[in-house]
LODORO-406359 format. One record per residue (C-alpha): residue in one letter; x, y, z; residue number from 1. Coordinates in nm, 4 decimals, m for minus. Example, Ala and Ser with C-alpha at 12.3 -4.5 7.8 and 13.67 -1.06 7.14 Angstrom:
# LODORO-406359
<r "A", <1.2300, m0.4500, 0.7800>, 1> <r "S", <1.3670, m0.1060, 0.7140>, 2> 
//
This chain:
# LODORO-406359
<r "X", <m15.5547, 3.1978, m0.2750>, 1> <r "X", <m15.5141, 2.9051, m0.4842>, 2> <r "X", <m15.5548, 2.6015, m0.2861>, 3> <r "X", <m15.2119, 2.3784, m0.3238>, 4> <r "X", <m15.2432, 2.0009, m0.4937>, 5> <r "X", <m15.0282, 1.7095, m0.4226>, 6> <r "X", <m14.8541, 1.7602, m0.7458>, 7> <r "X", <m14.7145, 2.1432, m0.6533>, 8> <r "X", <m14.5276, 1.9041, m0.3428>, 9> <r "X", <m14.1562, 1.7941, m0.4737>, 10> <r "X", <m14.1172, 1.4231, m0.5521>, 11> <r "X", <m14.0184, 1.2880, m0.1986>, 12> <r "X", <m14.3047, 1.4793, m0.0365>, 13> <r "X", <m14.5692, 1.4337, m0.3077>, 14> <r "X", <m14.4382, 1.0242, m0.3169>, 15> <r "X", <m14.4843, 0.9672, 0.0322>, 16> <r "X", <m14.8546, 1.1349, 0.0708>, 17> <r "X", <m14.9609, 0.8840, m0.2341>, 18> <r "X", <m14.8624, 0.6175, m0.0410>, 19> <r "X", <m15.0450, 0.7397, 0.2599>, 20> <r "X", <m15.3523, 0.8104, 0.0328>, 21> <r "X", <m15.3629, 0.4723, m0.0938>, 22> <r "X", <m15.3996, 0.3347, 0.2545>, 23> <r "X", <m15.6852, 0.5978, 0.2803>, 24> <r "X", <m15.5167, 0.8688, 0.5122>, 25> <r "X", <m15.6481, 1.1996, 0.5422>, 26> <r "X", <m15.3372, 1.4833, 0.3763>, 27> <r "X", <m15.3851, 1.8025, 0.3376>, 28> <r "X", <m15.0867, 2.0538, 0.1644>, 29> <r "X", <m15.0131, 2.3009, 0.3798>, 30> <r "X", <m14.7287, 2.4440, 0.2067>, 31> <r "X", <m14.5228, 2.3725, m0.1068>, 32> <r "X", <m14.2093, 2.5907, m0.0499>, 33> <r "X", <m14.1018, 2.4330, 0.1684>, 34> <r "X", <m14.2800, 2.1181, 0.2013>, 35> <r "X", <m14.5388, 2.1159, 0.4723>, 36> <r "X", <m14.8481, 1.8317, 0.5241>, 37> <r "X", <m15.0746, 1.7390, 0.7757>, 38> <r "X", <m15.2149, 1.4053, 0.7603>, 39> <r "X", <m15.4817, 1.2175, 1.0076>, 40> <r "X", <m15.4500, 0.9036, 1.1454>, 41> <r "X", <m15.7576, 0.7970, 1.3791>, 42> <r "X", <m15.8913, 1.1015, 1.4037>, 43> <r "X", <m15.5291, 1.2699, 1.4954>, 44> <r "X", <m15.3477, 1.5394, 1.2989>, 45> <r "X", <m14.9538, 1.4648, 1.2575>, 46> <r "X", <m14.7464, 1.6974, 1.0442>, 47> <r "X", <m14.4860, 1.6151, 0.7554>, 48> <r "X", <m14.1761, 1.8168, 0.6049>, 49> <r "X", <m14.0612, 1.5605, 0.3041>, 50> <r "X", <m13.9016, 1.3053, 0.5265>, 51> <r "X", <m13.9039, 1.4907, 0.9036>, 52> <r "X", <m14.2021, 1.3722, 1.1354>, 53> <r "X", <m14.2641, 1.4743, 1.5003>, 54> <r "X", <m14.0718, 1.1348, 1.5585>, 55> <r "X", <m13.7463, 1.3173, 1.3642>, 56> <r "X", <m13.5304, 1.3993, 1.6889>, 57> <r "X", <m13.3629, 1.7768, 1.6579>, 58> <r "X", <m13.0319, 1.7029, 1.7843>, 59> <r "X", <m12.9640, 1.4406, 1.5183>, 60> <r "X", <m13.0599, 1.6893, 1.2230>, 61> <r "X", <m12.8376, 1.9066, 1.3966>, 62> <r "X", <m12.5255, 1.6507, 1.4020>, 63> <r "X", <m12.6159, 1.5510, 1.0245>, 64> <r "X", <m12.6202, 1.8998, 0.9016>, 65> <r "X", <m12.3493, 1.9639, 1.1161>, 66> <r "X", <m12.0259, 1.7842, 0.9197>, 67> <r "X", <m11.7730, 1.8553, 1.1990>, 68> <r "X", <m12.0259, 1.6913, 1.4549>, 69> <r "X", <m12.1083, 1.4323, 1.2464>, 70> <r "X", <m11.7197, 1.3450, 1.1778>, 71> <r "X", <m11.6335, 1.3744, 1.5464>, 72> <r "X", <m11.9838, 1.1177, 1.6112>, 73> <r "X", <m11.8310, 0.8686, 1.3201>, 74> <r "X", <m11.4887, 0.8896, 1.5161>, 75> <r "X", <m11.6740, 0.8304, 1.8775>, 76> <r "X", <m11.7809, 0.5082, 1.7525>, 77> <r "X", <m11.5319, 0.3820, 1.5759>, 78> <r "X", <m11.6716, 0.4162, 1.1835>, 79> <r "X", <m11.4126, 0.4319, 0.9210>, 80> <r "X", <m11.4408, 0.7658, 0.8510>, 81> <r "X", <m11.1170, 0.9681, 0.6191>, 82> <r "X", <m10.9365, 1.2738, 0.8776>, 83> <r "X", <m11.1529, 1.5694, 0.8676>, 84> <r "X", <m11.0555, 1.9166, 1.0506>, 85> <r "X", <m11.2027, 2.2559, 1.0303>, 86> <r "X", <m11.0018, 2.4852, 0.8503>, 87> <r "X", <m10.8698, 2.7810, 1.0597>, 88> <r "X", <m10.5470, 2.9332, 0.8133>, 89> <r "X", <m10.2939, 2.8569, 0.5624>, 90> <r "X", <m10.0272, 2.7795, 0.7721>, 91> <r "X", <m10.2017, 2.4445, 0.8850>, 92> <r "X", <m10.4127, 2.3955, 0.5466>, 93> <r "X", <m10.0643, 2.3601, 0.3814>, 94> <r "X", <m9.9829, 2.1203, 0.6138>, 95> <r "X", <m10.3167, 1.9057, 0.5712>, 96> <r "X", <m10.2504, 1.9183, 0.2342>, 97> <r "X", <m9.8887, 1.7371, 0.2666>, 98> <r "X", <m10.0005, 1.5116, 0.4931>, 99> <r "X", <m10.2552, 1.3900, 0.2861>, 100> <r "X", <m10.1408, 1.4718, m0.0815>, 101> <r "X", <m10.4978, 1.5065, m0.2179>, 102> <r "X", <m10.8326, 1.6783, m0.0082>, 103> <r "X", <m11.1954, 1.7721, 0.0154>, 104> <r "X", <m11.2758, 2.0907, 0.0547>, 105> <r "X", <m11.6677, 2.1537, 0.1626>, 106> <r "X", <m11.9071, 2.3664, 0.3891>, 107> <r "X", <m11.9221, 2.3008, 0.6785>, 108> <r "X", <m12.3388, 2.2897, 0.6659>, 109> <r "X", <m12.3989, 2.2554, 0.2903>, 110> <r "X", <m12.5950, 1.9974, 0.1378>, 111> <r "X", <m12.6626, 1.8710, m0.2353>, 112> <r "X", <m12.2573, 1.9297, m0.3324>, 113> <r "X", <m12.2832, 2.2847, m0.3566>, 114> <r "X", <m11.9669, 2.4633, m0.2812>, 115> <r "X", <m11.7791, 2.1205, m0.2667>, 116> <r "X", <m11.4216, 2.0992, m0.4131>, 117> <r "X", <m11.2320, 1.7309, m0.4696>, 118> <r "X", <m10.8978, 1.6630, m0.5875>, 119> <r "X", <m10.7344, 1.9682, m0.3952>, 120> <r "X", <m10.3852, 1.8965, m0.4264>, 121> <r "X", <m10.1757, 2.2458, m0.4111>, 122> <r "X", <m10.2258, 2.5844, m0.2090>, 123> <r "X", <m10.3382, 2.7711, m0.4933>, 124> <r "X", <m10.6440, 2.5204, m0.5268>, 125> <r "X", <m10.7050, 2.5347, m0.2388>, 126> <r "X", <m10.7464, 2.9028, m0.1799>, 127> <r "X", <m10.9869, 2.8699, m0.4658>, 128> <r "X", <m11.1907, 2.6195, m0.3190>, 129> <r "X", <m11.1926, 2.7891, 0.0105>, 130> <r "X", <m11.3515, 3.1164, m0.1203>, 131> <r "X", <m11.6264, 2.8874, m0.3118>, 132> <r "X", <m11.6812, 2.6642, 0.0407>, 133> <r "X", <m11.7814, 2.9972, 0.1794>, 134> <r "X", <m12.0183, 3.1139, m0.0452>, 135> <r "X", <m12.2426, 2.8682, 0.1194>, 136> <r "X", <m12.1101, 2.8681, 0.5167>, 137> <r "X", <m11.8845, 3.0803, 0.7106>, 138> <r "X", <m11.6407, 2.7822, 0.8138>, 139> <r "X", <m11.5006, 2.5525, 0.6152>, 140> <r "X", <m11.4350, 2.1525, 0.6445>, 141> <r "X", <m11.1059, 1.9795, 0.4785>, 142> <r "X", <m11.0680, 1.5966, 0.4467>, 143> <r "X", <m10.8769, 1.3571, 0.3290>, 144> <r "X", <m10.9736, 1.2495, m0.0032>, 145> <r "X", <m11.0149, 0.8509, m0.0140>, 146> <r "X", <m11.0667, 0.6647, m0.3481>, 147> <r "X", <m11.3534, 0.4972, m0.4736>, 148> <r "X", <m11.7337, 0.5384, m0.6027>, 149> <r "X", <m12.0237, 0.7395, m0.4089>, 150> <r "X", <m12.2421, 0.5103, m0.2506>, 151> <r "X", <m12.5871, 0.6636, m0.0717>, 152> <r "X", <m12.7521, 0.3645, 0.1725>, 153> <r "X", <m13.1172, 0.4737, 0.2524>, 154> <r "X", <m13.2325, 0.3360, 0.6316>, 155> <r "X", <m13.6034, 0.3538, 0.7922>, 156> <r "X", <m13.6250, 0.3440, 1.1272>, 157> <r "X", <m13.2584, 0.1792, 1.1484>, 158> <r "X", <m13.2723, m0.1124, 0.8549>, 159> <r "X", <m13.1908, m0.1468, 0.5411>, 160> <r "X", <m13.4162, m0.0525, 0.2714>, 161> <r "X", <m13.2275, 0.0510, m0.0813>, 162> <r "X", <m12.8920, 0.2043, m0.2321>, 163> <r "X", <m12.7693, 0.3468, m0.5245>, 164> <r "X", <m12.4397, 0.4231, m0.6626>, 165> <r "X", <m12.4064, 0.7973, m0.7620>, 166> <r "X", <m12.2111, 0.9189, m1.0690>, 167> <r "X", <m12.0740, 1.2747, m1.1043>, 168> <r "X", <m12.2784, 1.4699, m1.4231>, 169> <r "X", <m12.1358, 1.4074, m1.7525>, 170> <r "X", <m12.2269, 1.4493, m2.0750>, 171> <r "X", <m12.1193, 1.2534, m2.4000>, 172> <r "X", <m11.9565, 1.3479, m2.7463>, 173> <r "X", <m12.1218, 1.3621, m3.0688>, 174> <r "X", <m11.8408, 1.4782, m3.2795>, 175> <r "X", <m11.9950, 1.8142, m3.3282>, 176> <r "X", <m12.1925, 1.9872, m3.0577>, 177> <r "X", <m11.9624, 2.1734, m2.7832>, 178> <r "X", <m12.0331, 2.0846, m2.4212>, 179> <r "X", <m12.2438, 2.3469, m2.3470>, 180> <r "X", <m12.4921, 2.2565, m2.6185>, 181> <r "X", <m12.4356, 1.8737, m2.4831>, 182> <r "X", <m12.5000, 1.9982, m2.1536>, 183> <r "X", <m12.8396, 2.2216, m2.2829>, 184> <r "X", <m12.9585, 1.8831, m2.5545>, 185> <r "X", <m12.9176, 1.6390, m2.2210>, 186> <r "X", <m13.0924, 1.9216, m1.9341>, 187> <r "X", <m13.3842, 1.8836, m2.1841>, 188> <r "X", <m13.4433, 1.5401, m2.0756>, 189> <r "X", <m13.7934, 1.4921, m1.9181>, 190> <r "X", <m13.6728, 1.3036, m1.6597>, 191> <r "X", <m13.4447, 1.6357, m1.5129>, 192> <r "X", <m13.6401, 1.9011, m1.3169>, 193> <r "X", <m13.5089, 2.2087, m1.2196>, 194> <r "X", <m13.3336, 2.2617, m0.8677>, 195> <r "X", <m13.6152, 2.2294, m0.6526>, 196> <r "X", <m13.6460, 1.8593, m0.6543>, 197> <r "X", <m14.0119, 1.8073, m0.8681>, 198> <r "X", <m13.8245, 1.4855, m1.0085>, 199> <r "X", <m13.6145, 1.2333, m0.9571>, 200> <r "X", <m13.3010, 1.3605, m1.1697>, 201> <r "X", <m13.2156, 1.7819, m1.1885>, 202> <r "X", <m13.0838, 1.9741, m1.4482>, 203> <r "X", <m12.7114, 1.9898, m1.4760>, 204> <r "X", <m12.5881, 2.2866, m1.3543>, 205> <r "X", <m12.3944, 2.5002, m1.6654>, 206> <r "X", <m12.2311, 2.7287, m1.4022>, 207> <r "X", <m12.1244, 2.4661, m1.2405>, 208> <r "X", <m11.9654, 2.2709, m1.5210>, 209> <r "X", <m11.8122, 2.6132, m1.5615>, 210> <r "X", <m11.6165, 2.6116, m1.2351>, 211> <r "X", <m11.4925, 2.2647, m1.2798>, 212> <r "X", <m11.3874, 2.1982, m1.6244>, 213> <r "X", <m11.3021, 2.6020, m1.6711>, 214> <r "X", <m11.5261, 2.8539, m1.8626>, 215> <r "X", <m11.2536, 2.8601, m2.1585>, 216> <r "X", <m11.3720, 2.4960, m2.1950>, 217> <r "X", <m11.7454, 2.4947, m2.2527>, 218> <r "X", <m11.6953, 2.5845, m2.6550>, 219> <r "X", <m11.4772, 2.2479, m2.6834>, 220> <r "X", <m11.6081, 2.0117, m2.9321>, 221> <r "X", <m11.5886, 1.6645, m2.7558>, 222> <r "X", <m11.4813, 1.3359, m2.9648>, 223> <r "X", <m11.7404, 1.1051, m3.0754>, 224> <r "X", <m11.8097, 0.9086, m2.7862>, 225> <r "X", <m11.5976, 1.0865, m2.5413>, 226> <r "X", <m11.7035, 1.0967, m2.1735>, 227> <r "X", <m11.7110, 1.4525, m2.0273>, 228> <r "X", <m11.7011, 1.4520, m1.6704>, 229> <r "X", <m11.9223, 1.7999, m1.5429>, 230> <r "X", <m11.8904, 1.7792, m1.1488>, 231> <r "X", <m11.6711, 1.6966, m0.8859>, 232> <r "X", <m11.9080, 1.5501, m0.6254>, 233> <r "X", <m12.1238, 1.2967, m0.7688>, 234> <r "X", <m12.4441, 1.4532, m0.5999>, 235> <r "X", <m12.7722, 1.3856, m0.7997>, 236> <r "X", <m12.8573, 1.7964, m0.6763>, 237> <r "X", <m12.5331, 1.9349, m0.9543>, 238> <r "X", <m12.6925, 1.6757, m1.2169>, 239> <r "X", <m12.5219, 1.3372, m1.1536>, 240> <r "X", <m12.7270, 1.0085, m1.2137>, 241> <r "X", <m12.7744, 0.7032, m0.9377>, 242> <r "X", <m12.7464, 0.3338, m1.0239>, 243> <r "X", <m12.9576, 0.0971, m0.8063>, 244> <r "X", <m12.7406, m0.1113, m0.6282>, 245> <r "X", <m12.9591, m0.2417, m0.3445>, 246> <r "X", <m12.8349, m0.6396, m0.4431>, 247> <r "X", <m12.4843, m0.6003, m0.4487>, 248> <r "X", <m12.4460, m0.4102, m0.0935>, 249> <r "X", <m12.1916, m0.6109, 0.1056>, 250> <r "X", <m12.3192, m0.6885, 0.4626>, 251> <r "X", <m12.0521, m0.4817, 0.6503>, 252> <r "X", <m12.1731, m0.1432, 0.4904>, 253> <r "X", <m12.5596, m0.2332, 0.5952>, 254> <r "X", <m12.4414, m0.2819, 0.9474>, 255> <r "X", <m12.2672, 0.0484, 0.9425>, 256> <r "X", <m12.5321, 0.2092, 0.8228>, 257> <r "X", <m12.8115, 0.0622, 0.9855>, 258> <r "X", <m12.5549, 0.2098, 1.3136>, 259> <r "X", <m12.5666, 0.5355, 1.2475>, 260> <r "X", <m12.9422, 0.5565, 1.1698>, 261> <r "X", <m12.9854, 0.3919, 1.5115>, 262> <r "X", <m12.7308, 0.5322, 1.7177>, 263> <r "X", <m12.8942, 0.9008, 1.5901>, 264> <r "X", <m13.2066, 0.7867, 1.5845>, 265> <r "X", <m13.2945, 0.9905, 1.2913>, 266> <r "X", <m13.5584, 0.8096, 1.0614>, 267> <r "X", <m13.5425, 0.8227, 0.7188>, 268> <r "X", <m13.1481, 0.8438, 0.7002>, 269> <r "X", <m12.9402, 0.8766, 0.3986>, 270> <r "X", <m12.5637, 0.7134, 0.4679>, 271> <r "X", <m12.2699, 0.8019, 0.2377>, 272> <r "X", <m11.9925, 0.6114, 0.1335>, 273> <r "X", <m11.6847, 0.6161, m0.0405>, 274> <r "X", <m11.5956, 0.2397, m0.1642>, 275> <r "X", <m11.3616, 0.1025, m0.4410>, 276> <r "X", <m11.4954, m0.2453, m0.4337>, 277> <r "X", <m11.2186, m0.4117, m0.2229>, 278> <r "X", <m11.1128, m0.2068, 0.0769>, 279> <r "X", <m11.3356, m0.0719, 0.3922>, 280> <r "X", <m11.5703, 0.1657, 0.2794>, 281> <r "X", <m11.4874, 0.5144, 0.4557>, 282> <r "X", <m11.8467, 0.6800, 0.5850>, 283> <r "X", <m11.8150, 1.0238, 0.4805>, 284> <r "X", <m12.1469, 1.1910, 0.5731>, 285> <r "X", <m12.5409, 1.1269, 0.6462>, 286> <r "X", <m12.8399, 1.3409, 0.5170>, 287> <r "X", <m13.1374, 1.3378, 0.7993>, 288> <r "X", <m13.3839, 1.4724, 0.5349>, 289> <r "X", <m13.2900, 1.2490, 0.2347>, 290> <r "X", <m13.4763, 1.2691, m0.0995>, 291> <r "X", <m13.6127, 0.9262, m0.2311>, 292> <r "X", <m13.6612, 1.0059, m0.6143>, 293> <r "X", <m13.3497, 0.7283, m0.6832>, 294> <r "X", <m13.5129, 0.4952, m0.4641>, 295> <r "X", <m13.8551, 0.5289, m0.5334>, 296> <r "X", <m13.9692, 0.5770, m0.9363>, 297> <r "X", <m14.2943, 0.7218, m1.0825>, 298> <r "X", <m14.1291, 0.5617, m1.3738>, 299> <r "X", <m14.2711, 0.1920, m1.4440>, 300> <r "X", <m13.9626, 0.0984, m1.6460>, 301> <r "X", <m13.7727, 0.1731, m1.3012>, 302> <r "X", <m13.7877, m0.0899, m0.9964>, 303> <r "X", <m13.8823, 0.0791, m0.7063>, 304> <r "X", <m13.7777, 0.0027, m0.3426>, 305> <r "X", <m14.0562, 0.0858, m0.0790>, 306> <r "X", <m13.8460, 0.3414, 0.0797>, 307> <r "X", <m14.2150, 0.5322, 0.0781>, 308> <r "X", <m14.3765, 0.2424, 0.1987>, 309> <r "X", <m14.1099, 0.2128, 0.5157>, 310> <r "X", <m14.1719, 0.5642, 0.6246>, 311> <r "X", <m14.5265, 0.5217, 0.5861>, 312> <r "X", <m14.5554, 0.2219, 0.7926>, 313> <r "X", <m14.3169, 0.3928, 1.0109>, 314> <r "X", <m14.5314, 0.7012, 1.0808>, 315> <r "X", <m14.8541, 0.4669, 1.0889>, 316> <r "X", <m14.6884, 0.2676, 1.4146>, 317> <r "X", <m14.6224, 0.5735, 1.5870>, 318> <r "X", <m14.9330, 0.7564, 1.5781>, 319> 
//
């Protein structure tokens, strides 16, 4: 059997053992799919799944992965969070839908976007985007759309380290390539990987431009210039990009999220917001198990944040 390298590990695994080599720790790869390390620390073995240590609490993976627990946690505390209800049948779906005009349809345990809906507006949408939901979890999770861009706040060991802004996928006109041969010139970008996470930006996904612009539409011919939006969740895991925004964070959406990450106690948390640059920003979910690839860059034209570094000195404190 071949033995495994630190480059078969994906980005936020294989970024985080560099920075524990470079302090001279001890890592061996125990697995690639999925990620599994041991590393020593004075003469003690410790084990590492991406971001989850022996330090990463259970219950609070289960409440983050969990986006009914999570909601009802965000509403315990008193976090601006938009209505969310599981949905149970049409009779009260309807009703969600005209109390609130426009919703969110998602799993109830999915992560990276997948089998997300936004914009639901009408019945018939909505049946649609139920059936898709549950491709990826028996029970489904509606909420109340809010307005605004995607915000992802990265905390170690409850503070502050980095944030980005996340935009859905797009691609742009030329005047004479259709969108699927946009989409197939931009996935050839060396900076996307495929879906499992090797770099810092993935592929767009084609079937899922599909779904959201309709199938009838990939052959279109988009104006010079002409923004072509791919993806209704802005998720970097359907293609989207990130924009650092780490400076411009106001101080009210640190201390929420430097809240949750403490009140869970989870370690490396990912906290997402919805914000339109004026109002409260709503939280809308948190990822226990966050990738860093937008946060920290292998590329030297990119400024990178020591979210690595954080989790590293983290783990080093505990041991």
């Amino acid at each position: 059997m071949r033995t495994l390298q630190l480059e078969d590990l994906k980005f936020t695994a294989r970024t985080i053992c560099k920075e524990m080599m470079s302090r001279g720790i001890k890592v061996e790869v125990i697995s690639t799919k999925p990620s599994l390390v041991r590393y020593e620390i004075d003469g003690k073995g410790h084990f590492l799944h991406s971001t989850i240590s022996e330090y990463s609490p259970a219950l609070a993976s289960e409440i983050a992965n969990n986006k009914m627990l999570s909601s009802r946690v965000f509403e315990f505390y008193g976090w601006n969070h938009p209505e969310t209800k599981l949905y149970e049948d049409d009779i009260s779906l309807n009703k969600f839908i005209e109390d609130n005009h426009k919703i969110v349809v998602k799993p109830l345990d999915g992560a990276h976007g997948n089998g997300v809906s936004v914009g639901i507006g009408n019945m018939e949408e909505a049946k649609v985007a139920i059936k898709k939901a549950k491709t990826f979890s028996d029970n489904v999770l509606l909420q109340r759309m809010v307005s605004g861009e995607d915000y992802r706040l990265m905390c170690v060991d409850g503070k502050f380290i980095a944030a980005i802004k996340r935009i859905p996928a797009s691609v742009v006109g030329d005047g004479e390539s259709t969108i699927l041969e946009l989409i197939e010139s931009e996935n050839k970008n060396p900076k996307r990987g495929s879906n499992n996470y090797e770099k810092s930006m993935l592929k767009i996904s084609v079937d899922g431009a599909s779904d959201y612009i309709g199938a009838e539409n990939m052959a279109n011919i988009p104006q010079l210039g002409e923004k072509i939006r791919l993806s209704g969740p802005a998720n970097i895991g359907l293609g989207g990009t990130a924009v650092d925004v780490t400076d411009i964070i106001p101080d009210d959406m640190i201390k929420v999220a430097e809240s949750v990450s403490s009140e869970l106690n989870i370690v490396a948390c990912g906290v997402d917001f919805m914000w339109d640059g004026s109002n409260e920003p709503y939280l809308i979910e948190i990822n226990s198990n966050p990738g860093i690839g937008n946060h920290d860059s292998d590329d030297p034209a990119v400024k990178s944040r020591g979210v690595a570094k954080a989790i590293v000195d983290y783990l080093v404190a505990k041991a």
